[in-house]
C-alpha positions in Angstrom: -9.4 0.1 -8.6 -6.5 0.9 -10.9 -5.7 3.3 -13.7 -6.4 0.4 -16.0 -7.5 -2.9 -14.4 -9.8 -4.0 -11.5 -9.1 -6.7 -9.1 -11.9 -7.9 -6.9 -11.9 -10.9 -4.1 -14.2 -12.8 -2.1 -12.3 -12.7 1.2 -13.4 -14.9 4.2 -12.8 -13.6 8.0 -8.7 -14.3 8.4 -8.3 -12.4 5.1 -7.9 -15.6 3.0 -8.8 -15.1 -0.5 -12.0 -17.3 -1.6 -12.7 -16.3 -5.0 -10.4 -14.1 -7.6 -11.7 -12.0 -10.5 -10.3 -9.3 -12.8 -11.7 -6.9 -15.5 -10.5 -3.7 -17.3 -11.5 -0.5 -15.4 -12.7 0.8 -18.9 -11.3 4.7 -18.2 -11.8 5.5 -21.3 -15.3 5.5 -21.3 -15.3 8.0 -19.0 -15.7 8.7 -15.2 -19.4 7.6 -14.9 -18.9 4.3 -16.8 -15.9 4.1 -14.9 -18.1 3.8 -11.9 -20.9 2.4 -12.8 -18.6 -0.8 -13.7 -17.6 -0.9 -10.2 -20.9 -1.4 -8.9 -21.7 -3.3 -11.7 -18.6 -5.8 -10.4 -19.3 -5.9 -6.7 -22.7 -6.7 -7.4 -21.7 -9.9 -9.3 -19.1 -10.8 -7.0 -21.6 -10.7 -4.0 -23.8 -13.0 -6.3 -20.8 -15.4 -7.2 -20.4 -15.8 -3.1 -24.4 -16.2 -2.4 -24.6 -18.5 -5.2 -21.0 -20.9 -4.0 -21.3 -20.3 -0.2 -24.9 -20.1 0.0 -24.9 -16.7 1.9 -24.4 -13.6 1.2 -21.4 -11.2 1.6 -21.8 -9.3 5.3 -19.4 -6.1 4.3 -17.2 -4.6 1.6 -14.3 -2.9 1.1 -13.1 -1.0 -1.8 -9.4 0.7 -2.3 -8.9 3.6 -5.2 -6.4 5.7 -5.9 -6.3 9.7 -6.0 -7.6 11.9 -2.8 -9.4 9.7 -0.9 -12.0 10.9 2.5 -12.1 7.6 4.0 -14.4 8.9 7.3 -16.9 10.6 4.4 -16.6 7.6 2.0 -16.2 10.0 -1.1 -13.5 9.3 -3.7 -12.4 13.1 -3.7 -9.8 12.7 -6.9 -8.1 10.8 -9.6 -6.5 12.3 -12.4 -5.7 8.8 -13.9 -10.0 8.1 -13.1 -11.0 11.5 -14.0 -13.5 11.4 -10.9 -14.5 14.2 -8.5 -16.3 14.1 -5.1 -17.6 10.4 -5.8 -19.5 9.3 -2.5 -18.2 5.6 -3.3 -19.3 4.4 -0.1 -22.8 5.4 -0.4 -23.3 3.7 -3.9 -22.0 0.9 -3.0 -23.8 0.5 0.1 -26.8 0.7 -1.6 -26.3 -1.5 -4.7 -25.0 -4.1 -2.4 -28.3 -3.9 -0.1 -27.2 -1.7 2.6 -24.1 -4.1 3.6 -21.4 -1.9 5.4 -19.0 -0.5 3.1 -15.3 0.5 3.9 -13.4 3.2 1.3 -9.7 3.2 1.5 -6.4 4.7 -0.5 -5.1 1.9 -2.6 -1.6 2.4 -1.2 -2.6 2.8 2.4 -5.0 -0.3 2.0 -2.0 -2.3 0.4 0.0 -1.3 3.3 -2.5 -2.1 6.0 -1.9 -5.8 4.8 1.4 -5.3 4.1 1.5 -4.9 7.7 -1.2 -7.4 9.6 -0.3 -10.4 7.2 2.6 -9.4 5.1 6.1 -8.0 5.4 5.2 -5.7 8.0 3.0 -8.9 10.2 4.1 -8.2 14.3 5.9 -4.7 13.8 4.8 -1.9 16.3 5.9 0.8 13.2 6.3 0.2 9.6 6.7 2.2 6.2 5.3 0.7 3.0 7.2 2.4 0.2 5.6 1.0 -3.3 7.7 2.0 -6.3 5.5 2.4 -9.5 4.7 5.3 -11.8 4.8 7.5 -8.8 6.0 6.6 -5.5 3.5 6.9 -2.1 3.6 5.4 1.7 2.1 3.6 4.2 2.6 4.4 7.7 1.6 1.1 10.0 1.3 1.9 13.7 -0.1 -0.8 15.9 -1.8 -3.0 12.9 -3.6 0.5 11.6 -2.5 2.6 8.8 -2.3 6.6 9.4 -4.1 8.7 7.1 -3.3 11.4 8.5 -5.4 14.8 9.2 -6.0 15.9 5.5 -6.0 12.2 4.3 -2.4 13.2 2.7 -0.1 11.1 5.5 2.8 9.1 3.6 3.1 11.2 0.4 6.8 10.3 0.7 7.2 10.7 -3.6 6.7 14.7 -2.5 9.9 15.3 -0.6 12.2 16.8 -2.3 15.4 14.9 -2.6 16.9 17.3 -5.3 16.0 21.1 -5.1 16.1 22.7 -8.2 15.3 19.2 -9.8 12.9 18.0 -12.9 9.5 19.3 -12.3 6.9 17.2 -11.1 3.2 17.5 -11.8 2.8 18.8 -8.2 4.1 21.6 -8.5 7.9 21.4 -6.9 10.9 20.5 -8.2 13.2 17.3 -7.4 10.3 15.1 -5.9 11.7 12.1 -5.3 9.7 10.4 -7.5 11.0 12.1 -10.5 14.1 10.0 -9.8 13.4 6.7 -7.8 10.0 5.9 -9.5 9.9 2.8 -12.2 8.4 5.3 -14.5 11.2 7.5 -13.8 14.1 5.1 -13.7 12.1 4.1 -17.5 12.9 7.5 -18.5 16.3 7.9 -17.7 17.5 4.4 -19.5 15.5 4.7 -22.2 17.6 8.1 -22.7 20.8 6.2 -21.9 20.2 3.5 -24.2 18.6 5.2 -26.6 15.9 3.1 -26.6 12.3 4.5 -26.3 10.7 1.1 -25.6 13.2 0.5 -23.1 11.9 0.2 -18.9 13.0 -0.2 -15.7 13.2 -3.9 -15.6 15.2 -3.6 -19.0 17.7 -1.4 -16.7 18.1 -3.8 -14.1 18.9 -6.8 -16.6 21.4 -4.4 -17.8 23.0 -3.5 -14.0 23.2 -7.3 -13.5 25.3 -7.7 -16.7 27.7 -4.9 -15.9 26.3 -2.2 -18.4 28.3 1.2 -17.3 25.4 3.5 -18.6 22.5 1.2 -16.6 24.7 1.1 -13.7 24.8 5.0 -13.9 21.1 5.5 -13.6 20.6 2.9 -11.2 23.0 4.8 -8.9 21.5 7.5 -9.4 18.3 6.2 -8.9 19.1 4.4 -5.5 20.8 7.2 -3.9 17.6 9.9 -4.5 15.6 6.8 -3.2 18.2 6.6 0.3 17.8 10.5 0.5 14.1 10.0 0.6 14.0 7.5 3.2 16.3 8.4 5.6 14.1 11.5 5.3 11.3 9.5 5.8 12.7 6.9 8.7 14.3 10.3 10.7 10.7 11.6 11.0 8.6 8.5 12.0 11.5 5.8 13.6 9.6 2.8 11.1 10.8 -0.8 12.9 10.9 -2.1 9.0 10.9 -0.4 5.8 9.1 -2.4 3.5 9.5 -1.9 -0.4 7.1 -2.7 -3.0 5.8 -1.6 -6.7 7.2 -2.7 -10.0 10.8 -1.7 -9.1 11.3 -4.3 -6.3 11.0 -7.3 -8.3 14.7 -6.4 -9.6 14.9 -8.3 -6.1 18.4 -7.9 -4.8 19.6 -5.6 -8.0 18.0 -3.1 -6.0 18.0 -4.3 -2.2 21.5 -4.4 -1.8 22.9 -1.2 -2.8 19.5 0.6 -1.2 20.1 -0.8 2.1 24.0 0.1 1.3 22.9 3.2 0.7 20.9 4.0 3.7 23.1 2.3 5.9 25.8 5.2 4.4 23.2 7.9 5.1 22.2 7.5 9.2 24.1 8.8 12.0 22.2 9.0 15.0 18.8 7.0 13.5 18.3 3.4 14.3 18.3 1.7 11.0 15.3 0.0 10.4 15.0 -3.6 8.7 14.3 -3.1 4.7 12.9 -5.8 3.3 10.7 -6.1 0.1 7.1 -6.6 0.1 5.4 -10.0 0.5 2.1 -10.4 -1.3 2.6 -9.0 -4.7 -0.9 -7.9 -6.6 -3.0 -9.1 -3.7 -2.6 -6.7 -1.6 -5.3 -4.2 -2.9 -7.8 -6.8 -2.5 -6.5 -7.9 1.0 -6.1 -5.0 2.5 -9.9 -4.3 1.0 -10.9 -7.1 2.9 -9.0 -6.7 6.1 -10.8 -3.2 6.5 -14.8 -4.7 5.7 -13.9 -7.1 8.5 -13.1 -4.4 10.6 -16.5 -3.2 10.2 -18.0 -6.3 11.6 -15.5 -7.1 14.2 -13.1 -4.8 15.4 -12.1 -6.4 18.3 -8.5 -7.7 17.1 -7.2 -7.8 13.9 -6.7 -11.0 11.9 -3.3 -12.8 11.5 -4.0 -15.6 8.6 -0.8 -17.2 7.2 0.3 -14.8 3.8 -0.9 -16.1 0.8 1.4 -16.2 -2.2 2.8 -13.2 -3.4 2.4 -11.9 -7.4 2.4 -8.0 -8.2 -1.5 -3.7 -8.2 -1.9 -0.7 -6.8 -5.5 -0.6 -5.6 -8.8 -3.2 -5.8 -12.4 -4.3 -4.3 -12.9 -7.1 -1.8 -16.4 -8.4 -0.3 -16.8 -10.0 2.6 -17.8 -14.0 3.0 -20.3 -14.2 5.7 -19.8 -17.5 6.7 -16.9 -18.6 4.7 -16.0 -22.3 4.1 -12.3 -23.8 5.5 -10.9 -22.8 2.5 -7.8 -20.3 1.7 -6.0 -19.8 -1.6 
């Protein structure tokens, strides 16, 4: 589930993705449309796959954004949903006929493939950093993803980087994310430009071609972002730093004079390996996967070869039972 679109996969048991489908989330209809649609999706994708495989789905797994209590199943809160205390699990459960149901933080479920099958796939300790309209974490520890004891673990967009700063919606000043964000690095070229349609992507383009003023706010943009995570890798020692979120595809616009950056910024850490995320806008439904398998076999996690990357923040998978030899 994203602020605007749903993406929902039939995933078979090595995390490959079966069957693909996509729909508006249809916010402005409110919160209880907002929900019934989800059901209303899930229950034709489990269709879809009892219909092409010829049995049922076995689990399901389903990744929003907001608060999140993954151990009660309840979609605490999303300002961008405008849902409180939604017991997610427990509907779903039921409209899909009592199948086990896994809930999950759409960042922390994109990182938990980031790191079984992606970017992170045979590190001990990884950070997932996605850089969108805000900017969240994923901490990977031994193919899990910590939640942490309030559900609040990885809030990385929260540190502040410049005291004092812009305010941020959260209630501090100088969140990182009011400087290093794609929203935020938007902002600050489309002031520079003087173009209010202008975006981050439109800043890049303009750093590759030499533009003083782009080059300005991309500076200023990367060395917030190397304050944050040298914050970030002094406290949790992450083996690779993995970077995602609209902002990345600049590619090495943005690699190069981040890892510069950090590189400048250690002394006694051990510099991690920062490298950008691998599978794009699939992650959501993945990682949504990944964790209804766990449900049914939580012996070992599965390592299935990546599949190819494009680029989400959050989304619903269902389980194949007994899925074909098939990947996509």
């Amino acid at each position: 589930m994203g602020g605007t679109g749903m993406k929902a996969a039939l995933a078979g048991p090595g995390g490959e993705l079966l069957h693909q489908a996509r729909r508006a989330t249809g916010r402005e209809r409110g919160p209880e449309a907002v929900v019934a649609g989800i059901l209303d999706f899930a229950a034709e994708l489990r269709a879809y796959g009892a219909d092409r495989f010829g049995e049922p789905a076995s689990a399901a797994g389903v990744a929003v954004p907001g608060i999140v209590d993954a151990e009660r199943g309840v979609a605490v809160y999303a300002a961008n949903l405008g849902w409180r205390d939604v017991p997610l699990r427990a509907l779903l459960g039921e409209r899909l006929g009592g199948i086990p149901v896994a809930l999950g933080h759409d960042v922390r479920t994109g990182g938990l493939a980031e790191g079984r099958i992606g970017a992170g796939q045979g590190a001990d300790r990884f950070l997932f950093v996605p850089l969108g309209t805000g900017i969240a974490g994923a901490i990977g520890i031994d193919g899990r993803v910590e939640a942490g004891a309030h559900g609040f673990a990885g809030e990385i967009g929260h540190v502040v980087v410049r005291p004092g700063g812009i305010a941020c919606p959260c209630g501090q000043r100088g969140c990182l994310e009011r400087f290093a964000s794609a929203s935020a690095v938007s902002q600050a070229w489309a002031e520079a430009c003087g173009d209010p349609e202008a975006d981050a992507a439109d800043c890049a383009k303009a750093v590759e071609s030499g533009d003083a003023r782009a080059l300005a706010v991309w500076r200023d943009a990367v060395d917030a972002l190397a304050d944050g995570l040298v914050t970030a890798l002094t406290l949790l020692d992450p083996r690779v730093l993995i970077i995602g979120g609209g902002l990345a595809e600049a590619g090495e616009t943005l690699f190069t004079p981040l890892r510069d950056a950090v590189r400048r910024r250690v002394t006694f850490q051990k510099l991690p390996e920062i490298v950008p995320a691998a599978l794009g806008d699939t992650a959501g439904c993945l990682g949504a996967g990944l964790m209804a398998w766990d449900l049914l076999d939580t012996t070992a996690p599965p390592a299935p070869p990546a599949p190819p990357a494009s680029t989400s923040t959050a989304s619903t998978a269902v389980t194949a039972a007994t899925p074909p030899e098939v990947t996509t």
